[in-house]
C-alpha positions as CSV (number, residue, x, y, z in Angstrom):
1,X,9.4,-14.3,-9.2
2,X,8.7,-16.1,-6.0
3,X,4.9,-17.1,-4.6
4,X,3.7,-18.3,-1.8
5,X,1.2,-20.9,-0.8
6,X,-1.9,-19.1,0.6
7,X,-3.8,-20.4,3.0
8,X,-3.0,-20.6,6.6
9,X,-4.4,-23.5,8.4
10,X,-6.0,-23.3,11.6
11,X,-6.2,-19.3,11.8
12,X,-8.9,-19.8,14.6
13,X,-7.1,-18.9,17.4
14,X,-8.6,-16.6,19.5
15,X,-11.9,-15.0,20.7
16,X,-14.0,-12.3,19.8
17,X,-15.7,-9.7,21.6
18,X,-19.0,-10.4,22.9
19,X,-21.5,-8.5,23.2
20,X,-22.0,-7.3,26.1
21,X,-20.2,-4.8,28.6
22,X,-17.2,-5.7,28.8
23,X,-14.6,-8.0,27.0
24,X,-14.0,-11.8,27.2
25,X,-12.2,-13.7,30.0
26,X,-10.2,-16.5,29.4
27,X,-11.2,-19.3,31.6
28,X,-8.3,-20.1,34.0
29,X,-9.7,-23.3,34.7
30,X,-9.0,-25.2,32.0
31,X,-6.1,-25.0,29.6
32,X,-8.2,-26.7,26.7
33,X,-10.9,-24.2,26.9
34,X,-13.9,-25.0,24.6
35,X,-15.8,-22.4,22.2
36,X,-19.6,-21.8,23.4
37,X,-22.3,-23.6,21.3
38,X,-23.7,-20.7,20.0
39,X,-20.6,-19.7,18.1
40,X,-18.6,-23.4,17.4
41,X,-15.3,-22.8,16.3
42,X,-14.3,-24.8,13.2
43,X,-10.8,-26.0,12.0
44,X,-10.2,-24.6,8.9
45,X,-9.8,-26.8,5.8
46,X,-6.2,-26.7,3.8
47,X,-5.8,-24.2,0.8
48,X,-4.8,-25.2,-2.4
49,X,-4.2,-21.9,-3.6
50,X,-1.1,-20.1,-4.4
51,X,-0.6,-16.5,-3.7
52,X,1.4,-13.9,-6.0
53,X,3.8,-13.2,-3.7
54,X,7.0,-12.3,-5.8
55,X,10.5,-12.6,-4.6
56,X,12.8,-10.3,-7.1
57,X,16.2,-10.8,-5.5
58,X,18.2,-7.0,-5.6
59,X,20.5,-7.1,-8.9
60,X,23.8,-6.8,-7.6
61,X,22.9,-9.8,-5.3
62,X,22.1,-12.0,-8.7
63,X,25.2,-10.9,-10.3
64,X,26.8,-11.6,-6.6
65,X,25.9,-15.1,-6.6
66,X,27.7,-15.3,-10.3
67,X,30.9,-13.8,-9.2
68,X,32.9,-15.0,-6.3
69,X,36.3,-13.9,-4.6
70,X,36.8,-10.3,-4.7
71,X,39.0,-8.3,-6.4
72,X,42.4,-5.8,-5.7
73,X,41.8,-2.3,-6.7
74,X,45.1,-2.0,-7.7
75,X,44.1,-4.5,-10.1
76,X,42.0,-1.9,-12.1
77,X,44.5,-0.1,-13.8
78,X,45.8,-3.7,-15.8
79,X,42.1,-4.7,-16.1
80,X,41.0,-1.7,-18.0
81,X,44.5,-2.2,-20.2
82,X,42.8,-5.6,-20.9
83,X,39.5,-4.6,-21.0
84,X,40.5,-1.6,-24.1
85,X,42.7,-4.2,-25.4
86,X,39.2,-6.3,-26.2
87,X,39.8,-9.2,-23.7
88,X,36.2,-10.1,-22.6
89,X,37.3,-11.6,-19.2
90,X,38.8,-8.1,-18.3
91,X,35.7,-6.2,-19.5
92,X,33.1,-8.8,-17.3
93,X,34.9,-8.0,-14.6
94,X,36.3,-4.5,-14.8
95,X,32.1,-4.0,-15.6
96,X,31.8,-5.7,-12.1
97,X,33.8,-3.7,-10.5
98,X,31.6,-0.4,-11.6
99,X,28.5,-2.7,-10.8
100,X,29.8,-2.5,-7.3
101,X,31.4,0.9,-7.2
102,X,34.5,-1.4,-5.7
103,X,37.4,1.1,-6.2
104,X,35.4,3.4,-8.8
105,X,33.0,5.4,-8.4
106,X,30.0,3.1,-8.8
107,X,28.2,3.8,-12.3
108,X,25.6,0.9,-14.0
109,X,26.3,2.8,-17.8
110,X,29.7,1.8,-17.4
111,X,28.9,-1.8,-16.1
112,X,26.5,-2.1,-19.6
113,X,29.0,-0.7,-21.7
114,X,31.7,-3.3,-20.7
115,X,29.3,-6.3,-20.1
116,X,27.3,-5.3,-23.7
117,X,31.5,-5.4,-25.0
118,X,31.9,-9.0,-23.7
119,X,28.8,-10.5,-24.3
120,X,29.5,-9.6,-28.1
121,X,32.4,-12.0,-27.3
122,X,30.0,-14.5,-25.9
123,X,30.8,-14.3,-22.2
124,X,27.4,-15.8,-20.7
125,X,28.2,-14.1,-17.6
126,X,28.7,-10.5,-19.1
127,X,25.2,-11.8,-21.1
128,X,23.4,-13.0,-17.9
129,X,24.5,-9.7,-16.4
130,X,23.5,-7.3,-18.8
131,X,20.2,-9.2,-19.1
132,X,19.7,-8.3,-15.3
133,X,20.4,-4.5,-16.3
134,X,17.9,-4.6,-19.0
135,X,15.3,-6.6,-16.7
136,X,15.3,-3.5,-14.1
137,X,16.5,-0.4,-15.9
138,X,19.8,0.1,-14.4
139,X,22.5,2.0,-16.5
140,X,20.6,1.5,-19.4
141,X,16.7,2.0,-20.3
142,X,14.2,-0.6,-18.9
143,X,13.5,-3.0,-21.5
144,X,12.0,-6.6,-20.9
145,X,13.0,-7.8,-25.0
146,X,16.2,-6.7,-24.5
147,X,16.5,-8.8,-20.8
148,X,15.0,-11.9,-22.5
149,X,17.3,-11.4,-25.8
150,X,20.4,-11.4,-23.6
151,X,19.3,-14.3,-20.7
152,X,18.3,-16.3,-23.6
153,X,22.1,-16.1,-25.0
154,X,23.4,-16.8,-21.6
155,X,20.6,-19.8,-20.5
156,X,21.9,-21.1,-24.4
157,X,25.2,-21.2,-22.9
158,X,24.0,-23.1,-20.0
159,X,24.4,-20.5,-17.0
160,X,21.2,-21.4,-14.3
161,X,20.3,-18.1,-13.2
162,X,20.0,-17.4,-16.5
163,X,17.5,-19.8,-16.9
164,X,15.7,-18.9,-14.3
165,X,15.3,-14.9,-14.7
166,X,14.3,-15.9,-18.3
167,X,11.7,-18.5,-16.9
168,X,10.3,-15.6,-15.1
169,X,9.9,-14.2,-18.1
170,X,7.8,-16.2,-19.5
171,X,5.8,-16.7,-16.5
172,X,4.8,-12.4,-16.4
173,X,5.0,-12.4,-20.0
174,X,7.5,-9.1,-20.2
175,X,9.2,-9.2,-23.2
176,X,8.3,-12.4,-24.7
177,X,4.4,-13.8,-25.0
178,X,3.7,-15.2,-21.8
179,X,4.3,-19.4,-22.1
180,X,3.7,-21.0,-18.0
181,X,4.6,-24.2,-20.2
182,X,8.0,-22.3,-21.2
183,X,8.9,-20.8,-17.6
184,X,8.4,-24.4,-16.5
185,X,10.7,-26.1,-18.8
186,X,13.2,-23.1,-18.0
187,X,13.3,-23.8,-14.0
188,X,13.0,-27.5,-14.5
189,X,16.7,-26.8,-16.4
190,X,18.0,-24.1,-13.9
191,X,16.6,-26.5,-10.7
192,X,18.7,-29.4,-12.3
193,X,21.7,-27.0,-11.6
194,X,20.5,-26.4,-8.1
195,X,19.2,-23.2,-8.4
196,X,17.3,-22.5,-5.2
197,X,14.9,-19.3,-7.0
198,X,14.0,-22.1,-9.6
199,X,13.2,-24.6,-7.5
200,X,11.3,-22.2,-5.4
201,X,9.1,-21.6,-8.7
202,X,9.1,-25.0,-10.0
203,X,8.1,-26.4,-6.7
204,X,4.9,-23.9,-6.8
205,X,4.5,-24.7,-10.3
206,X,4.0,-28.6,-9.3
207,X,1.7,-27.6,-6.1
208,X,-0.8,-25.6,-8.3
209,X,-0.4,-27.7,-10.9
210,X,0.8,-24.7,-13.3
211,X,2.3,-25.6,-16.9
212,X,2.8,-29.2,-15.4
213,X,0.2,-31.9,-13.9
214,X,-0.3,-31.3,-10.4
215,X,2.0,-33.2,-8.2
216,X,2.0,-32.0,-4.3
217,X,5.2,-35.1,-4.0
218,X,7.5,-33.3,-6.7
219,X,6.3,-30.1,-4.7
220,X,7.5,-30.9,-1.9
221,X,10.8,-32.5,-3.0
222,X,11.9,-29.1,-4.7
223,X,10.5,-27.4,-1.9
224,X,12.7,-29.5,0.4
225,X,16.1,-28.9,-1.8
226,X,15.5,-25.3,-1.9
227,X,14.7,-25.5,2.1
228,X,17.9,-27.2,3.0
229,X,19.5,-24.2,0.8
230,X,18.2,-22.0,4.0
231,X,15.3,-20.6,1.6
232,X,12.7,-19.0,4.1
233,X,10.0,-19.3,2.1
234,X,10.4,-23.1,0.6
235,X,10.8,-24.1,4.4
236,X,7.4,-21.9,5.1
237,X,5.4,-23.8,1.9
238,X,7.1,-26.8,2.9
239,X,5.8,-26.7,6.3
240,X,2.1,-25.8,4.8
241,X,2.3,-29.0,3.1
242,X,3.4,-30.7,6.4
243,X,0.8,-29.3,8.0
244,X,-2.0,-30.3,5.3
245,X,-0.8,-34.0,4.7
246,X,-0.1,-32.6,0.8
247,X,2.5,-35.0,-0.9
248,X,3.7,-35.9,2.4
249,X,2.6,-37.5,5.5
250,X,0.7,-35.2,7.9
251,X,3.3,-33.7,10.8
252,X,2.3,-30.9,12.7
253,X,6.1,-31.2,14.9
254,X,7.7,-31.3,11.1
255,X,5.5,-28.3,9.7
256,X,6.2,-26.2,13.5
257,X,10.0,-26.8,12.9
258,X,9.8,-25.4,9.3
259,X,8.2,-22.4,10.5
260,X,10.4,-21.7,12.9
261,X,13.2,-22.2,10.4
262,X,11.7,-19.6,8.7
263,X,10.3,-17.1,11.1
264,X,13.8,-17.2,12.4
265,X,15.0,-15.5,8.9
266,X,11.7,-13.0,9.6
267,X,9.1,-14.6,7.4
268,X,5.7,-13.0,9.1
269,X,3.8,-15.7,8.1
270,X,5.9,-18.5,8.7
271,X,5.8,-16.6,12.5
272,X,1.9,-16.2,12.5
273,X,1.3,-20.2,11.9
274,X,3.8,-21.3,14.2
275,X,2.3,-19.3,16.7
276,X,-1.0,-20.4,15.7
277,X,0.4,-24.1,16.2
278,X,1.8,-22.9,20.0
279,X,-2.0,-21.3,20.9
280,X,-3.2,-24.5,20.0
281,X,-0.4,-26.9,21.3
282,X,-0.4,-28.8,17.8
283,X,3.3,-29.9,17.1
284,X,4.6,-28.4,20.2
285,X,3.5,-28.3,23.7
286,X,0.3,-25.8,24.2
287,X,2.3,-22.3,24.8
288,X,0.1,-19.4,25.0
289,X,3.8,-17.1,26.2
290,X,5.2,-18.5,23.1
291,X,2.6,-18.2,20.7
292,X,2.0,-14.6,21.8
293,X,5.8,-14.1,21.0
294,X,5.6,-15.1,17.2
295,X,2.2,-13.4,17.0
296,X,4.5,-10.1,18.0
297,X,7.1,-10.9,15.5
298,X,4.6,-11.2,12.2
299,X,2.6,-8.0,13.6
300,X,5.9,-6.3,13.5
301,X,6.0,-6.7,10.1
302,X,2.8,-5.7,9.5
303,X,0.8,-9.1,9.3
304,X,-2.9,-8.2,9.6
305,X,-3.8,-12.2,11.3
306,X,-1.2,-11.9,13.3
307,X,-2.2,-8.5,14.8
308,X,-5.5,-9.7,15.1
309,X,-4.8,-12.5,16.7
310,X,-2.3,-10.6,19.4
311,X,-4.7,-7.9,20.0
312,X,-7.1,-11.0,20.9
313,X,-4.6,-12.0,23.1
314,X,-4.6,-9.2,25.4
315,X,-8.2,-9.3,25.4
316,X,-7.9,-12.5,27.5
317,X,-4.5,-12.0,29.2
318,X,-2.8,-15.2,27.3
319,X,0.6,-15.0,27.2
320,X,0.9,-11.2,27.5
321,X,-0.8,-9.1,30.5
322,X,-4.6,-8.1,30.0
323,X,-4.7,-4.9,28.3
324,X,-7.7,-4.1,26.4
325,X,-6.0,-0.6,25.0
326,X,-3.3,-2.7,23.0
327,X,-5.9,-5.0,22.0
328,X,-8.0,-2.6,20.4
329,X,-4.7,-0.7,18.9
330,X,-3.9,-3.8,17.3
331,X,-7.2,-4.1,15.8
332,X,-7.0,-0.6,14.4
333,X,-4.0,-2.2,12.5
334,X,-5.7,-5.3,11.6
335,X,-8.5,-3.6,10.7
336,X,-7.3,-0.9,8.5
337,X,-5.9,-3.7,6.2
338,X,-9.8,-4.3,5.7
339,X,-8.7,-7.5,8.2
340,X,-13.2,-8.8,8.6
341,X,-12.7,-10.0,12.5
342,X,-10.6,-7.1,13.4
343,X,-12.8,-4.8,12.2
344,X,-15.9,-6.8,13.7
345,X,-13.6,-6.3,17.1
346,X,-13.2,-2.8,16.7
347,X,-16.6,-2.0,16.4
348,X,-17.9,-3.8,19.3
349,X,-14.8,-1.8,21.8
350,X,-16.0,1.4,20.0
351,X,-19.9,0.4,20.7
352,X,-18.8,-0.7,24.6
353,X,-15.9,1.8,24.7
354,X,-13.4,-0.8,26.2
355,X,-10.0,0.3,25.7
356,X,-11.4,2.7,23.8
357,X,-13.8,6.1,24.2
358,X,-17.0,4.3,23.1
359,X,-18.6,6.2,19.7
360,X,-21.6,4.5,18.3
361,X,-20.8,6.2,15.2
362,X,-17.4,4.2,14.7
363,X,-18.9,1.3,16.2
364,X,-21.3,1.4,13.0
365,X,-18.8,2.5,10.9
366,X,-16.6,-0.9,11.5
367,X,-19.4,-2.7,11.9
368,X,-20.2,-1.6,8.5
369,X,-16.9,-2.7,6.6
370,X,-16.7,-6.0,8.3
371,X,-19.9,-6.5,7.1
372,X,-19.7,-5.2,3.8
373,X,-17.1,-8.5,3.4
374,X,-19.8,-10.6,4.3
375,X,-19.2,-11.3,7.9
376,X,-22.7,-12.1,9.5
377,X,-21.9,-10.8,13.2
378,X,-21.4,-7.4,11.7
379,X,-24.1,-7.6,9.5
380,X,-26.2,-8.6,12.6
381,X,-24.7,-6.5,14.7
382,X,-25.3,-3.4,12.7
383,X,-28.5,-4.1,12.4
384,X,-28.7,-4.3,15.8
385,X,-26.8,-0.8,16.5
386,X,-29.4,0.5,13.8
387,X,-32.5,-0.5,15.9
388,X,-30.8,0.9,18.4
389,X,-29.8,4.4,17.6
390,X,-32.0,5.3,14.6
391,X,-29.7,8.4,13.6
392,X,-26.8,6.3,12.9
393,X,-28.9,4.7,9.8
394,X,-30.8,7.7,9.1
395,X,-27.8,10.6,8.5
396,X,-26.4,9.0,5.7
397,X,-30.1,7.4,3.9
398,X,-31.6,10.8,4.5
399,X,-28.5,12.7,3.0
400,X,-28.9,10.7,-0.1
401,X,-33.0,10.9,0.2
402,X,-32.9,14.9,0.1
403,X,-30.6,15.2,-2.3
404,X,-32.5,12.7,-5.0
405,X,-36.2,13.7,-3.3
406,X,-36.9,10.2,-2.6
407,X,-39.7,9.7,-0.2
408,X,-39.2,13.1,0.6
409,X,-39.3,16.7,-0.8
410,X,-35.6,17.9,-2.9
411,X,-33.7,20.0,-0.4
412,X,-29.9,20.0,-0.8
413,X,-29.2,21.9,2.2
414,X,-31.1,19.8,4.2
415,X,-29.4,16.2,2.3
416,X,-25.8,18.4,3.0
417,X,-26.4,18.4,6.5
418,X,-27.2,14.9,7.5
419,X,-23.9,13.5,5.1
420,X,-22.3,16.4,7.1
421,X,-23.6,14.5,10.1
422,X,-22.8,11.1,8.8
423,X,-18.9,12.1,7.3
424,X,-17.9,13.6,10.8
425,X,-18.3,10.1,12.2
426,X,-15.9,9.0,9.8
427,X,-18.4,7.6,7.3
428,X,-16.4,7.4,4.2
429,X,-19.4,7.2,1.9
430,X,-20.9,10.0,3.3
431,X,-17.5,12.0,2.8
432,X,-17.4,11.5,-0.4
433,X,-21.0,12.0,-1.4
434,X,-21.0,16.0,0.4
435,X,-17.8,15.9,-1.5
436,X,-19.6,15.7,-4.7
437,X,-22.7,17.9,-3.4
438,X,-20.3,20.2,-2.9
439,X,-18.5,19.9,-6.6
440,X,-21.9,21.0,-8.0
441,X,-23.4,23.2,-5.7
442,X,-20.4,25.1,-4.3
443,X,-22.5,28.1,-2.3
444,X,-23.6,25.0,0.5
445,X,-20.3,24.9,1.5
446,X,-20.1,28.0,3.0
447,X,-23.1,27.6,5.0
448,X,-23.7,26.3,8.3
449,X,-25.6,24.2,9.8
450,X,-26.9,24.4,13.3
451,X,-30.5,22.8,13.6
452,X,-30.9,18.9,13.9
453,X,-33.8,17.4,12.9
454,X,-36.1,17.3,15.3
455,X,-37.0,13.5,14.4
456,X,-33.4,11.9,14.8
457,X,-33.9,10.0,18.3
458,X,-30.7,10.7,21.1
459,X,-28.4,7.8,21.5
460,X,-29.0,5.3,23.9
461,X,-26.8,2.3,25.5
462,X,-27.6,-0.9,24.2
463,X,-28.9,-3.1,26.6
464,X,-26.4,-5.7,27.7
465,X,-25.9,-9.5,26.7
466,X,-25.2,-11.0,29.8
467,X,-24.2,-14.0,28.6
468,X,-21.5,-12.9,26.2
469,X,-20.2,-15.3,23.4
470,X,-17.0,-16.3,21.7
471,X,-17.0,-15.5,17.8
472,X,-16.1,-17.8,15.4
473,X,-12.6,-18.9,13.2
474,X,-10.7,-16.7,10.9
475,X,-12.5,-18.5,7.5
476,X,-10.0,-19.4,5.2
């Protein structure tokens, strides 16, 4: 089970849309371009918390780690003599060969049936193996007690990874009562072996100060042995601890070389910060070229900041060529992770339709969901877009006010046809409510509606900000 440290410091690298009629310019007259006073952009302070981010290694490539060299089909035919014969070193690894299909077809129930035979015999490999099996239901029924039964003969035995997968155990609680204290003292004897997974853990165990006192040094000395081990995501914590000061003096060069150690071996994260740290020229030389590179790599694989970021990157024509069409694709991405600023983005290019066909009714709806997470622009904004275009308020409220004969007389045709109105924009509430209307009073679906209400008042344009303004950080 592998976490991460959340918290990405200084996520405040780019701009938002203002609003006004077109997009932001980055200002080619100064490379250290400052944030307007309206909207100051602050650093964001460190995080302290860990994210559940689990790492479950694939099970052959535990049981790889265990067994080394390889072995000569031809070798099968004397193995399985052994193997019938009752010699448990023949039946671990005849069992590894139908783990791996290497000569045989490949077939897990076989791979128990010979592992289950030698751990009988007490081979702690055959036990740690079997254990594995158990733990994800392959060749034999998924069973968590029967994982922690067999990794607990093995770890008695001494073998690390046993240790480990057991300490993860007792960190989920599956198949034994759930002990943090336990899984701790299991990792702190697996690390001791120089198990890179259980230094991984114990490191975060130390950091969040979970079944042992807090201690951000010990952190990042297990987070350091695992690193030099080529772990991606030790060198990506490591580096978050750099960056902070946590345990460790405060290095933004040491915490940039981490990351890249890491984004090299495709950590998204690891690639968003780093970039972060190029925007901003903290660690390494201010490269907006570079910065927009890893921004690419983590958006790649699907990193909402990062594609937030990138798409404000187009915006202004940093490091990539001005194109407010990818910008605003990118915040579709963000966005539809329920990403706040890239939603807030989205709105305002549907409300000025820059890059995009403008539609008030997505502007509101995105101004909507950024808002609904609290984000003030939106919720100003909408309000704002509201005043503006009284229908885009009034579909939805008026749906549900003729449908309950709140302020106004019942009339369910009437309430269907302004959530009609309201779900056609995309409004998902609205969906979902002439959804239901429709559950109980089936005959309005068949109907159509033609006549607007006469008091609904035709969209007009916003009037323009000529100032404009730069939003604020990504808040941690």
């Amino acid at each position: 089970m592998r976490k991460k440290l959340a918290g990405v410091a200084l996520a405040f690298g780019a701009v938002f849309l203002p609003s006004t009629s077109c997009l932001a310019e980055s200002d080619s007259e100064s490379e250290s371009q400052q944030p307007s006073a309206e909207l100051p952009v602050a650093e964001a302070s460190p995080s302290e918390k860990l994210s559940s981010s689990f790492f479950r290694p694939g099970i052959f490539s535990k049981i790889a780690k265990i067994v080394s060299g390889s072995v000569a089909t031809d070798d099968i035919p004397s193995l399985q003599k052994e193997a019938e014969a009752g010699n448990p070193e023949a039946q671990f690894i005849l069992g590894f060969i139908y783990a791996k299909g290497k000569g045989v077809v490949q077939d897990n129930l076989k791979a128990a049936e010979l592992w289950g035979e030698a751990a009988d015999h007490g081979h702690v490999l055959a036990q740690h193996n079997l254990g594995i099996l158990y733990e994800e239901g392959a060749g034999v029924p998924q069973d968590y007690a029967k994982a922690a039964e067999f990794y607990k003969k093995a770890a008695s035995g001494g073998n690390a990874e046993a240790e480990y997968n057991l300490g993860t155990l007792y960190e989920r609680g599956e198949g034994v009562q759930q002990d943090a204290g336990k899984a701790t003292e299991l990792y702190q004897k697996a690390a001791a072996q120089g198990n890179v997974d259980a230094e991984y853990n114990l490191a975060n165990d130390y950091a969040k100060g979970d079944g042992v006192p807090q201690n951000y040094a010990k952190a990042v000395d297990l987070f350091e042995k695992a690193a030099a081990q080529g772990d991606s995501q030790a060198q990506y914590n490591l580096g978050i601890l750099y960056e902070h000061g946590k345990g460790v003096g405060k290095s933004y060069a040491k915490a940039a070389s981490l990351y890249r150690m890491a984004a090299e071996q495709d950590d998204a994260q690891a690639a968003y910060n780093l970039a972060v740290l190029y925007e901003h020229g903290l660690g390494v030389p201010k490269n907006y070229f570079k910065a927009a590179e890893y921004y690419q790599k983590a958006s790649d694989r699907g990193y909402a900041d990062a594609q937030y970021n990138l798409g404000n990157a187009y915006v202004n024509g940093e490091g990539v060529p001005q194109n407010n069409t990818k910008a605003v694709a990118l915040w579709q991405k963000s966005a539809d992770q329920g990403y706040a600023l890239a939603q807030l983005n989205l709105a305002q290019a549907y409300e000025q339709g820059v890059g995009i066909e403008q539609d008030y009714g997505k502007a509101a709806e995105f101004y909507k969901k950024a808002a609904d997470q609290g984000n003030t622009k939106a919720q100003k904004a909408l309000e704002e877009l509201y005043k503006a275009h009284t229908e885009l308020r009034s579909q939805e409220g008026l749906g549900m006010a003729y449908e309950q004969g709140q302020g106004v007389p019942q009339d369910l045709v009437k309430a269907a046809e302004f959530y009609k109105k309201a779900a056609d924009r995309g409004d998902e509430k609205a969906q979902l409510a002439l959804e239901d209307l429709y559950v109980q009073h089936p005959e309005l679906r068949a109907q159509e509606y033609v006549n607007s209400p006469s008091e609904l008042a035709k969209p007009i344009l916003p009037e323009s900000d000529s100032e404009g303004s730069k939003g604020e950080d990504k808040d941690l």
